[in-house]
C-alpha positions as CSV (number, residue, x, y, z in Angstrom):
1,X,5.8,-15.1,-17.2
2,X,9.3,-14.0,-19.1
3,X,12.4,-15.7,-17.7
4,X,15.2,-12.7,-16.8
5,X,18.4,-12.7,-16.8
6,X,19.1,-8.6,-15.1
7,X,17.3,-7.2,-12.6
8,X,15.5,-3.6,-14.4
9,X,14.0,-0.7,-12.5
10,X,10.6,-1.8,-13.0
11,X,10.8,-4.9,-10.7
12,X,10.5,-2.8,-7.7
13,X,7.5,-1.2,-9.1
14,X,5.2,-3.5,-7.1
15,X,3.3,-4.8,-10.7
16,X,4.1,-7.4,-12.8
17,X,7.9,-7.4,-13.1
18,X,7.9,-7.3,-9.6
19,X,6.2,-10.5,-9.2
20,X,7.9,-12.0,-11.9
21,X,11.0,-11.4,-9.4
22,X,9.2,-13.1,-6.4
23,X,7.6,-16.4,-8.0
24,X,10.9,-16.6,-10.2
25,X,13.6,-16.4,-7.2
26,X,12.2,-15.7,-3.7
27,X,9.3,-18.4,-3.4
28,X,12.0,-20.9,-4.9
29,X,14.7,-20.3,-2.4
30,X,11.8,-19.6,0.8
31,X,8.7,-21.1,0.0
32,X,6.8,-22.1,2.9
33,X,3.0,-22.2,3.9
34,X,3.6,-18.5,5.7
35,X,5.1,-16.7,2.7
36,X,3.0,-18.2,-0.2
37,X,0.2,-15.9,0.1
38,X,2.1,-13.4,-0.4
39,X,-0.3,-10.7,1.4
40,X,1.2,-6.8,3.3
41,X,2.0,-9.2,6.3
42,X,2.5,-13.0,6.8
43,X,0.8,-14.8,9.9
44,X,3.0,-16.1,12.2
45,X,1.7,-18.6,14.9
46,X,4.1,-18.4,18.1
47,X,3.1,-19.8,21.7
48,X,-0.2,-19.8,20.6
49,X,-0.5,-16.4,20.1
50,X,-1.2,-15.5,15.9
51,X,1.2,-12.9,14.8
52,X,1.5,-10.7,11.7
53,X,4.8,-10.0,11.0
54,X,5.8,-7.7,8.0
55,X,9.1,-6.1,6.5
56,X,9.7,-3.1,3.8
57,X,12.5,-0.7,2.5
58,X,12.1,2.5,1.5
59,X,13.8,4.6,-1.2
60,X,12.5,7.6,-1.3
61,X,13.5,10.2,-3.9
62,X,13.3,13.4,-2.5
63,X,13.6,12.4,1.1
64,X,11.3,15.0,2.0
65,X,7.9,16.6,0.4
66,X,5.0,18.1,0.8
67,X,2.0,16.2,3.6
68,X,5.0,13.9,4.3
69,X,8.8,12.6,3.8
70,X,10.6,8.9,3.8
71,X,10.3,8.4,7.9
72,X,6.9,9.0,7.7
73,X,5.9,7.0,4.8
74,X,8.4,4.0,6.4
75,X,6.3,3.9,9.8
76,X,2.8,4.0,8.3
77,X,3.2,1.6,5.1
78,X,4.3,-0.9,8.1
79,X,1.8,-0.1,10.5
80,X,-0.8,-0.4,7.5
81,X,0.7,-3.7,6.1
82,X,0.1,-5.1,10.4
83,X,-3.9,-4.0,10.5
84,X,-4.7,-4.9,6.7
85,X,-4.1,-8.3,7.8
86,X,-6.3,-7.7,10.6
87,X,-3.9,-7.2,13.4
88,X,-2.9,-4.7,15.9
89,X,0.6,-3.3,15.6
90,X,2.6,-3.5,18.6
91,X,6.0,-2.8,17.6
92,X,8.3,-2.0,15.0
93,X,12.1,-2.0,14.1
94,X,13.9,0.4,12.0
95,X,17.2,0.2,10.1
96,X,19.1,3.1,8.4
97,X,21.7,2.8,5.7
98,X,22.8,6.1,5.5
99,X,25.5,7.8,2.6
100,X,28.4,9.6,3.5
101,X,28.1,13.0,4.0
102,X,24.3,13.0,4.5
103,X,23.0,16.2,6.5
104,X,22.3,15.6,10.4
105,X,19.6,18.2,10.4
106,X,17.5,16.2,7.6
107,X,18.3,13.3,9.7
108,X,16.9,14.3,12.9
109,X,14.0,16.2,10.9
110,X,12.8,12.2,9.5
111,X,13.4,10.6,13.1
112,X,11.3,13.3,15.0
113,X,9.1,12.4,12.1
114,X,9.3,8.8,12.8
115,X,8.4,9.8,15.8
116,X,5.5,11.0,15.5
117,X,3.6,8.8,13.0
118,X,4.8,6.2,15.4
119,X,3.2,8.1,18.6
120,X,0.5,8.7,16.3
121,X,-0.1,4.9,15.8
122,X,0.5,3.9,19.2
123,X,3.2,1.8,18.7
124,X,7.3,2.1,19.7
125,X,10.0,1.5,17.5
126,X,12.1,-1.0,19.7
127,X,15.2,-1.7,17.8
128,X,17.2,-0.7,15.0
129,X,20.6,-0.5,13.2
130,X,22.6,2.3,11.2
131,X,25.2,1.4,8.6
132,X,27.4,4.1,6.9
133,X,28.4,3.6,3.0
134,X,30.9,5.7,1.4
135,X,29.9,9.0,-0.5
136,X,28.2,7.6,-4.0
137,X,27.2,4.1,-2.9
138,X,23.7,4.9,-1.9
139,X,21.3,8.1,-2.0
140,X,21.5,9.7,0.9
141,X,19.1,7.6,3.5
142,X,17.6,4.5,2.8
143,X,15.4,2.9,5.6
144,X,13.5,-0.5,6.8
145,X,11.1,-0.8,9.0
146,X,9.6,-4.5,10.1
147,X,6.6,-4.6,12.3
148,X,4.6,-7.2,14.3
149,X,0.9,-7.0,15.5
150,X,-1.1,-9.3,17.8
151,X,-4.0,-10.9,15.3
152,X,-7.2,-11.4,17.9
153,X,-8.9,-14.4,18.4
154,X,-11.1,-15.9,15.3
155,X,-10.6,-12.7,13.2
156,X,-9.3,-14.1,9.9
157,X,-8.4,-11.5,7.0
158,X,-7.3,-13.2,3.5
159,X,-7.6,-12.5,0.0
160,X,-8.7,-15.9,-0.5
161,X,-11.9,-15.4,1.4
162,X,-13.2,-12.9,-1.0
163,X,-16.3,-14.3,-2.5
164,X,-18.9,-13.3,-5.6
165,X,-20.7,-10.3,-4.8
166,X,-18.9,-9.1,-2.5
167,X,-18.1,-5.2,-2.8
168,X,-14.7,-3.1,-3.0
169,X,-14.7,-0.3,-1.1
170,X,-12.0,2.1,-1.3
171,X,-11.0,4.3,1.9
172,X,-10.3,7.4,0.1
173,X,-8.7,9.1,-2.5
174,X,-6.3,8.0,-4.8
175,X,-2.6,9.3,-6.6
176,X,-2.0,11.6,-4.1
177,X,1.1,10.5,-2.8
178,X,2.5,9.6,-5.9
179,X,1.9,12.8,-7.5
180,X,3.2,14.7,-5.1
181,X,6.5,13.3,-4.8
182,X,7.1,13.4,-8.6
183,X,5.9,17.1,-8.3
184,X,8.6,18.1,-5.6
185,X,11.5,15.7,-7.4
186,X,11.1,17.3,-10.6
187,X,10.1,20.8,-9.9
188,X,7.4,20.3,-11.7
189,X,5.6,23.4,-10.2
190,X,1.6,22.0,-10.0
191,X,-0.6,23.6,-7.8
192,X,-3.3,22.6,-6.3
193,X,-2.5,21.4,-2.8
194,X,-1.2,18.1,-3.7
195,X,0.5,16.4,-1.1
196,X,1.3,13.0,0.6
197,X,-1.1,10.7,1.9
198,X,0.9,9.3,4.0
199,X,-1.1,8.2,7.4
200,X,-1.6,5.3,9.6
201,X,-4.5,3.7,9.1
202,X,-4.8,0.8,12.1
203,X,-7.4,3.1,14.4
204,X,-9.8,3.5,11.5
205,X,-9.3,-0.1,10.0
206,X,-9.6,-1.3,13.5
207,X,-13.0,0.4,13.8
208,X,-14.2,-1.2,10.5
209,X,-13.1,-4.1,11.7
210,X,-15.8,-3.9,14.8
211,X,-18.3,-4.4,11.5
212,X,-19.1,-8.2,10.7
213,X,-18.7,-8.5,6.9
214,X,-15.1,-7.5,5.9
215,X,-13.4,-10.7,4.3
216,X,-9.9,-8.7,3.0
217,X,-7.8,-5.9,3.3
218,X,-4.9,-4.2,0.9
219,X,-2.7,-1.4,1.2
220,X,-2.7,0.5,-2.0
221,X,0.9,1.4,-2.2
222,X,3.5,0.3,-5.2
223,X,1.0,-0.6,-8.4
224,X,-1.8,1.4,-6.9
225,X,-5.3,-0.1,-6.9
226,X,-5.1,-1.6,-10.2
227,X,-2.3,-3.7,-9.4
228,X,-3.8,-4.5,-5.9
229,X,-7.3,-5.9,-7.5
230,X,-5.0,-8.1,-9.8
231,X,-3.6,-9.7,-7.0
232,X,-6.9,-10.1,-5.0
233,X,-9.1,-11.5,-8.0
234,X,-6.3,-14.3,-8.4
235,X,-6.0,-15.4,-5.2
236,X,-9.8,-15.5,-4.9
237,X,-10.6,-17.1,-8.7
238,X,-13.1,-14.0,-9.3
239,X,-13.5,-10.8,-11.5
240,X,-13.4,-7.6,-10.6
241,X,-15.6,-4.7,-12.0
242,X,-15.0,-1.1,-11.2
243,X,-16.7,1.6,-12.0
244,X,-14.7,4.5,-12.8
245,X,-17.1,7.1,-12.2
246,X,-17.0,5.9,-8.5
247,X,-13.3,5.9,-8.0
248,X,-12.4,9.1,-5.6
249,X,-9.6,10.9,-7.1
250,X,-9.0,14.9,-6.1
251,X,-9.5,17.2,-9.3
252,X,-5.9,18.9,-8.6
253,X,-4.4,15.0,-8.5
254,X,-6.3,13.9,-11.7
255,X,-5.7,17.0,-13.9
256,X,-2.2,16.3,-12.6
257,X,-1.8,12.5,-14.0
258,X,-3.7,14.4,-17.0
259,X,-0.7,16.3,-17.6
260,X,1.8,13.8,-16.6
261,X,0.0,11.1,-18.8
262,X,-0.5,9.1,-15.6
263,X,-3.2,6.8,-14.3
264,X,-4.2,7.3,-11.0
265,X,-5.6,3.5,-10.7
266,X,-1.8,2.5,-11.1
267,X,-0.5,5.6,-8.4
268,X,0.7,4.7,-5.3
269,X,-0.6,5.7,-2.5
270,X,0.6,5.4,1.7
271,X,-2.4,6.0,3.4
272,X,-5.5,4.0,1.3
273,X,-6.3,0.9,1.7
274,X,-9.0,-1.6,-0.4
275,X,-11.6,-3.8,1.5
276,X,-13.5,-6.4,0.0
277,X,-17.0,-6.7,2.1
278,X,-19.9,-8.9,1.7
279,X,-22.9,-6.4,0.2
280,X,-24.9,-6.4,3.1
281,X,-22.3,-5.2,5.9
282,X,-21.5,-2.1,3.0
283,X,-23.4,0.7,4.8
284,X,-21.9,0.0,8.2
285,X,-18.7,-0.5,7.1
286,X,-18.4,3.2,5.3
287,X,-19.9,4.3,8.4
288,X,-17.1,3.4,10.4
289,X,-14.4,4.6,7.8
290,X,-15.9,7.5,7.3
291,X,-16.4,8.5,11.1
292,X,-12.2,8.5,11.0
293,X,-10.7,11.4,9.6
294,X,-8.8,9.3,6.7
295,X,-11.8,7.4,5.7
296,X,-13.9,10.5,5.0
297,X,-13.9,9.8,1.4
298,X,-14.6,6.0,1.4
299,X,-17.0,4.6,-1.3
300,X,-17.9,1.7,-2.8
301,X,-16.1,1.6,-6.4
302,X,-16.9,-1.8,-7.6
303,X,-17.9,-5.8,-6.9
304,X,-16.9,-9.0,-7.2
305,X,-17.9,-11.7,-9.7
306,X,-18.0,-15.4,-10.9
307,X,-16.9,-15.2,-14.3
308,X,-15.1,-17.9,-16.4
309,X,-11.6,-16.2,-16.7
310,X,-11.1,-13.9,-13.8
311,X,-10.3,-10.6,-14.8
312,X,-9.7,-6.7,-13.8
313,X,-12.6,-4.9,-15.2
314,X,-12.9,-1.0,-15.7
315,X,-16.4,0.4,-16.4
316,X,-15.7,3.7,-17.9
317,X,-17.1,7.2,-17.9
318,X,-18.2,7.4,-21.1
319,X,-19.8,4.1,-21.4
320,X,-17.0,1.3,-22.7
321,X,-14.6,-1.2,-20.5
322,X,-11.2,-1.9,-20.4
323,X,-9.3,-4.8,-18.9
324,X,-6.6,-3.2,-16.2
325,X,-3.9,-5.4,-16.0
326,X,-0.8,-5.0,-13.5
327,X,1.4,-2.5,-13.4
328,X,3.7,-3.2,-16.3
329,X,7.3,-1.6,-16.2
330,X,7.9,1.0,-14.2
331,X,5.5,4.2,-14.2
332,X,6.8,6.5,-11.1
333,X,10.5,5.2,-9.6
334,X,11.4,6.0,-6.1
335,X,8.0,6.6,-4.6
336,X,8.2,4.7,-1.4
């Protein structure tokens, strides 16, 4: 890790500037046995009752796309970052800093959408709060979203648990999201049908859930699933091998990041999430996420392994690896 002395772009980019940023000031001004995981939603124990509790800002650039636009994508990474953890979203907040001179019809257009994901997810947003910054001091809407969720009794979801040999299934395919906002900000003009992923995931994680045998959960948003398996195999002190052939990616998005020289395993996605099952509970798990209409893609893409240095491994097509390391810098701004 580099000492830093700015804050750049890329340490919102969700790879390894950005947890350069947390280790280096966050963790040393809050560290506490809650936040030091550093998982999509820290547990909370209250009363008795074990709560997920999670918090994210969104800065979408356009506001609005195609499958999806910034309300959307602010209620379902929340919901998502709730059940990865294993619990069951109850209710959220959401806060609006809005710019001067903003329209009132793209405004309503996002809260109706809000709306929806949320009635869509079965949860209410119960509070909230609106600031209003002159004309040039933000970009037009910038919103958070915090969530909590009720964690039931003895289910336990950490990347810690992950142990050797156990598989990594993804629920679907990847760079969809990310692809089609940079497609719609620059006028890029692809075709193909490319549009937002952008979903919430608790019903169908819930149902996999039902399955013995899952030991983690990620979302796969900021870094993509690259940067995600990073942060799993060191939290867990194992390897993980992928193979590339198995990684579900839509032809229209991968001859997209083709063109755009991107790589879908660093993408980001809102609506796919990694689980890390022991080998035996695989089948039934898939069945589950695949019986839900955003798991209808899931597959198993790789396994993890004792090795002497952990490590991101990437098995590919034509026969080689290649070590994936995090995100580095900054490879799509303003996705979510």
């Amino acid at each position: 890790m580099s000492e830093f002395k700015k804050v750049l772009l890329g340490h919102g980019s969700g790879g390894r500037l950005s947890r350069e940023l947390v280790e280096q000031v966050f963790l040393k001004s809050f560290s506490n046995p809650a936040l030091a995981p550093l998982e999509d939603a820290a547990e909370v124990v209250l009363g008795g009752a074990r709560l997920a509790f999670t918090t994210d800002s969104y800065v979408v650039t356009p506001v609005e796309f195609p499958g999806a636009d910034i309300g959307r994508v602010a209620v379902c990474g929340t919901v998502n970052d709730l059940a990865v953890k294993g619990a069951r979203p109850a209710a959220l907040s959401a806060g609006f800093i809005l710019e001067e001179g903003f329209p009132a019809d793209v405004l309503k257009r996002i809260t109706a959408s809000m709306k929806r994901a949320a009635d869509e997810a079965g949860v209410c947003i119960v509070t909230g709060d609106t600031k209003v910054v002159e004309k040039g001091h933000a970009d037009g809407i910038f919103i958070n979203t915090s969530g909590i969720g009720l964690i039931p009794k003895g289910r336990r979801l950490t990347s810690a648990a992950v142990m050797d040999g156990d598989v990594i299934i993804v629920s679907g395919n990847l760079a969809d999201h990310g692809v089609a906002v940079m497609n719609a900000r620059s006028k890029l003009g692809l075709t193909g049908g490319i549009k937002s992923d952008a979903a919430p995931l608790n019903r169908m994680i819930e149902a996999a859930l039902r399955r013995p045998g899952v030991r983690a959960m990620r979302d796969i948003t900021r870094g993509g699933l690259a940067t995600v398996l990073n942060e799993v195999s060191g939290a867990c002190g194992l390897s993980a091998e992928v193979e590339e052939n198995l990684v579900p990616v839509s032809a229209a998005a991968r001859n997209a990041c083709a063109l755009l020289g991107l790589d879908p395993l660093y993408v980001a996605n809102e609506g796919k999430i990694a689980l890390f099952a022991a080998p035996e509970a695989a089948g039934r798990i898939l069945k589950a996420l695949r019986a839900d209409r955003y798991g209808r893609n899931a597959v198993v893409v790789g396994r993890m392994a004792a090795e002497k240095k952990p490590q991101v491994r990437l098995n590919t097509s034509i026969g080689g690896s290649r070590i994936m390391l995090m995100l580095e810098g900054e490879q799509l701004p303003r996705i979510c």
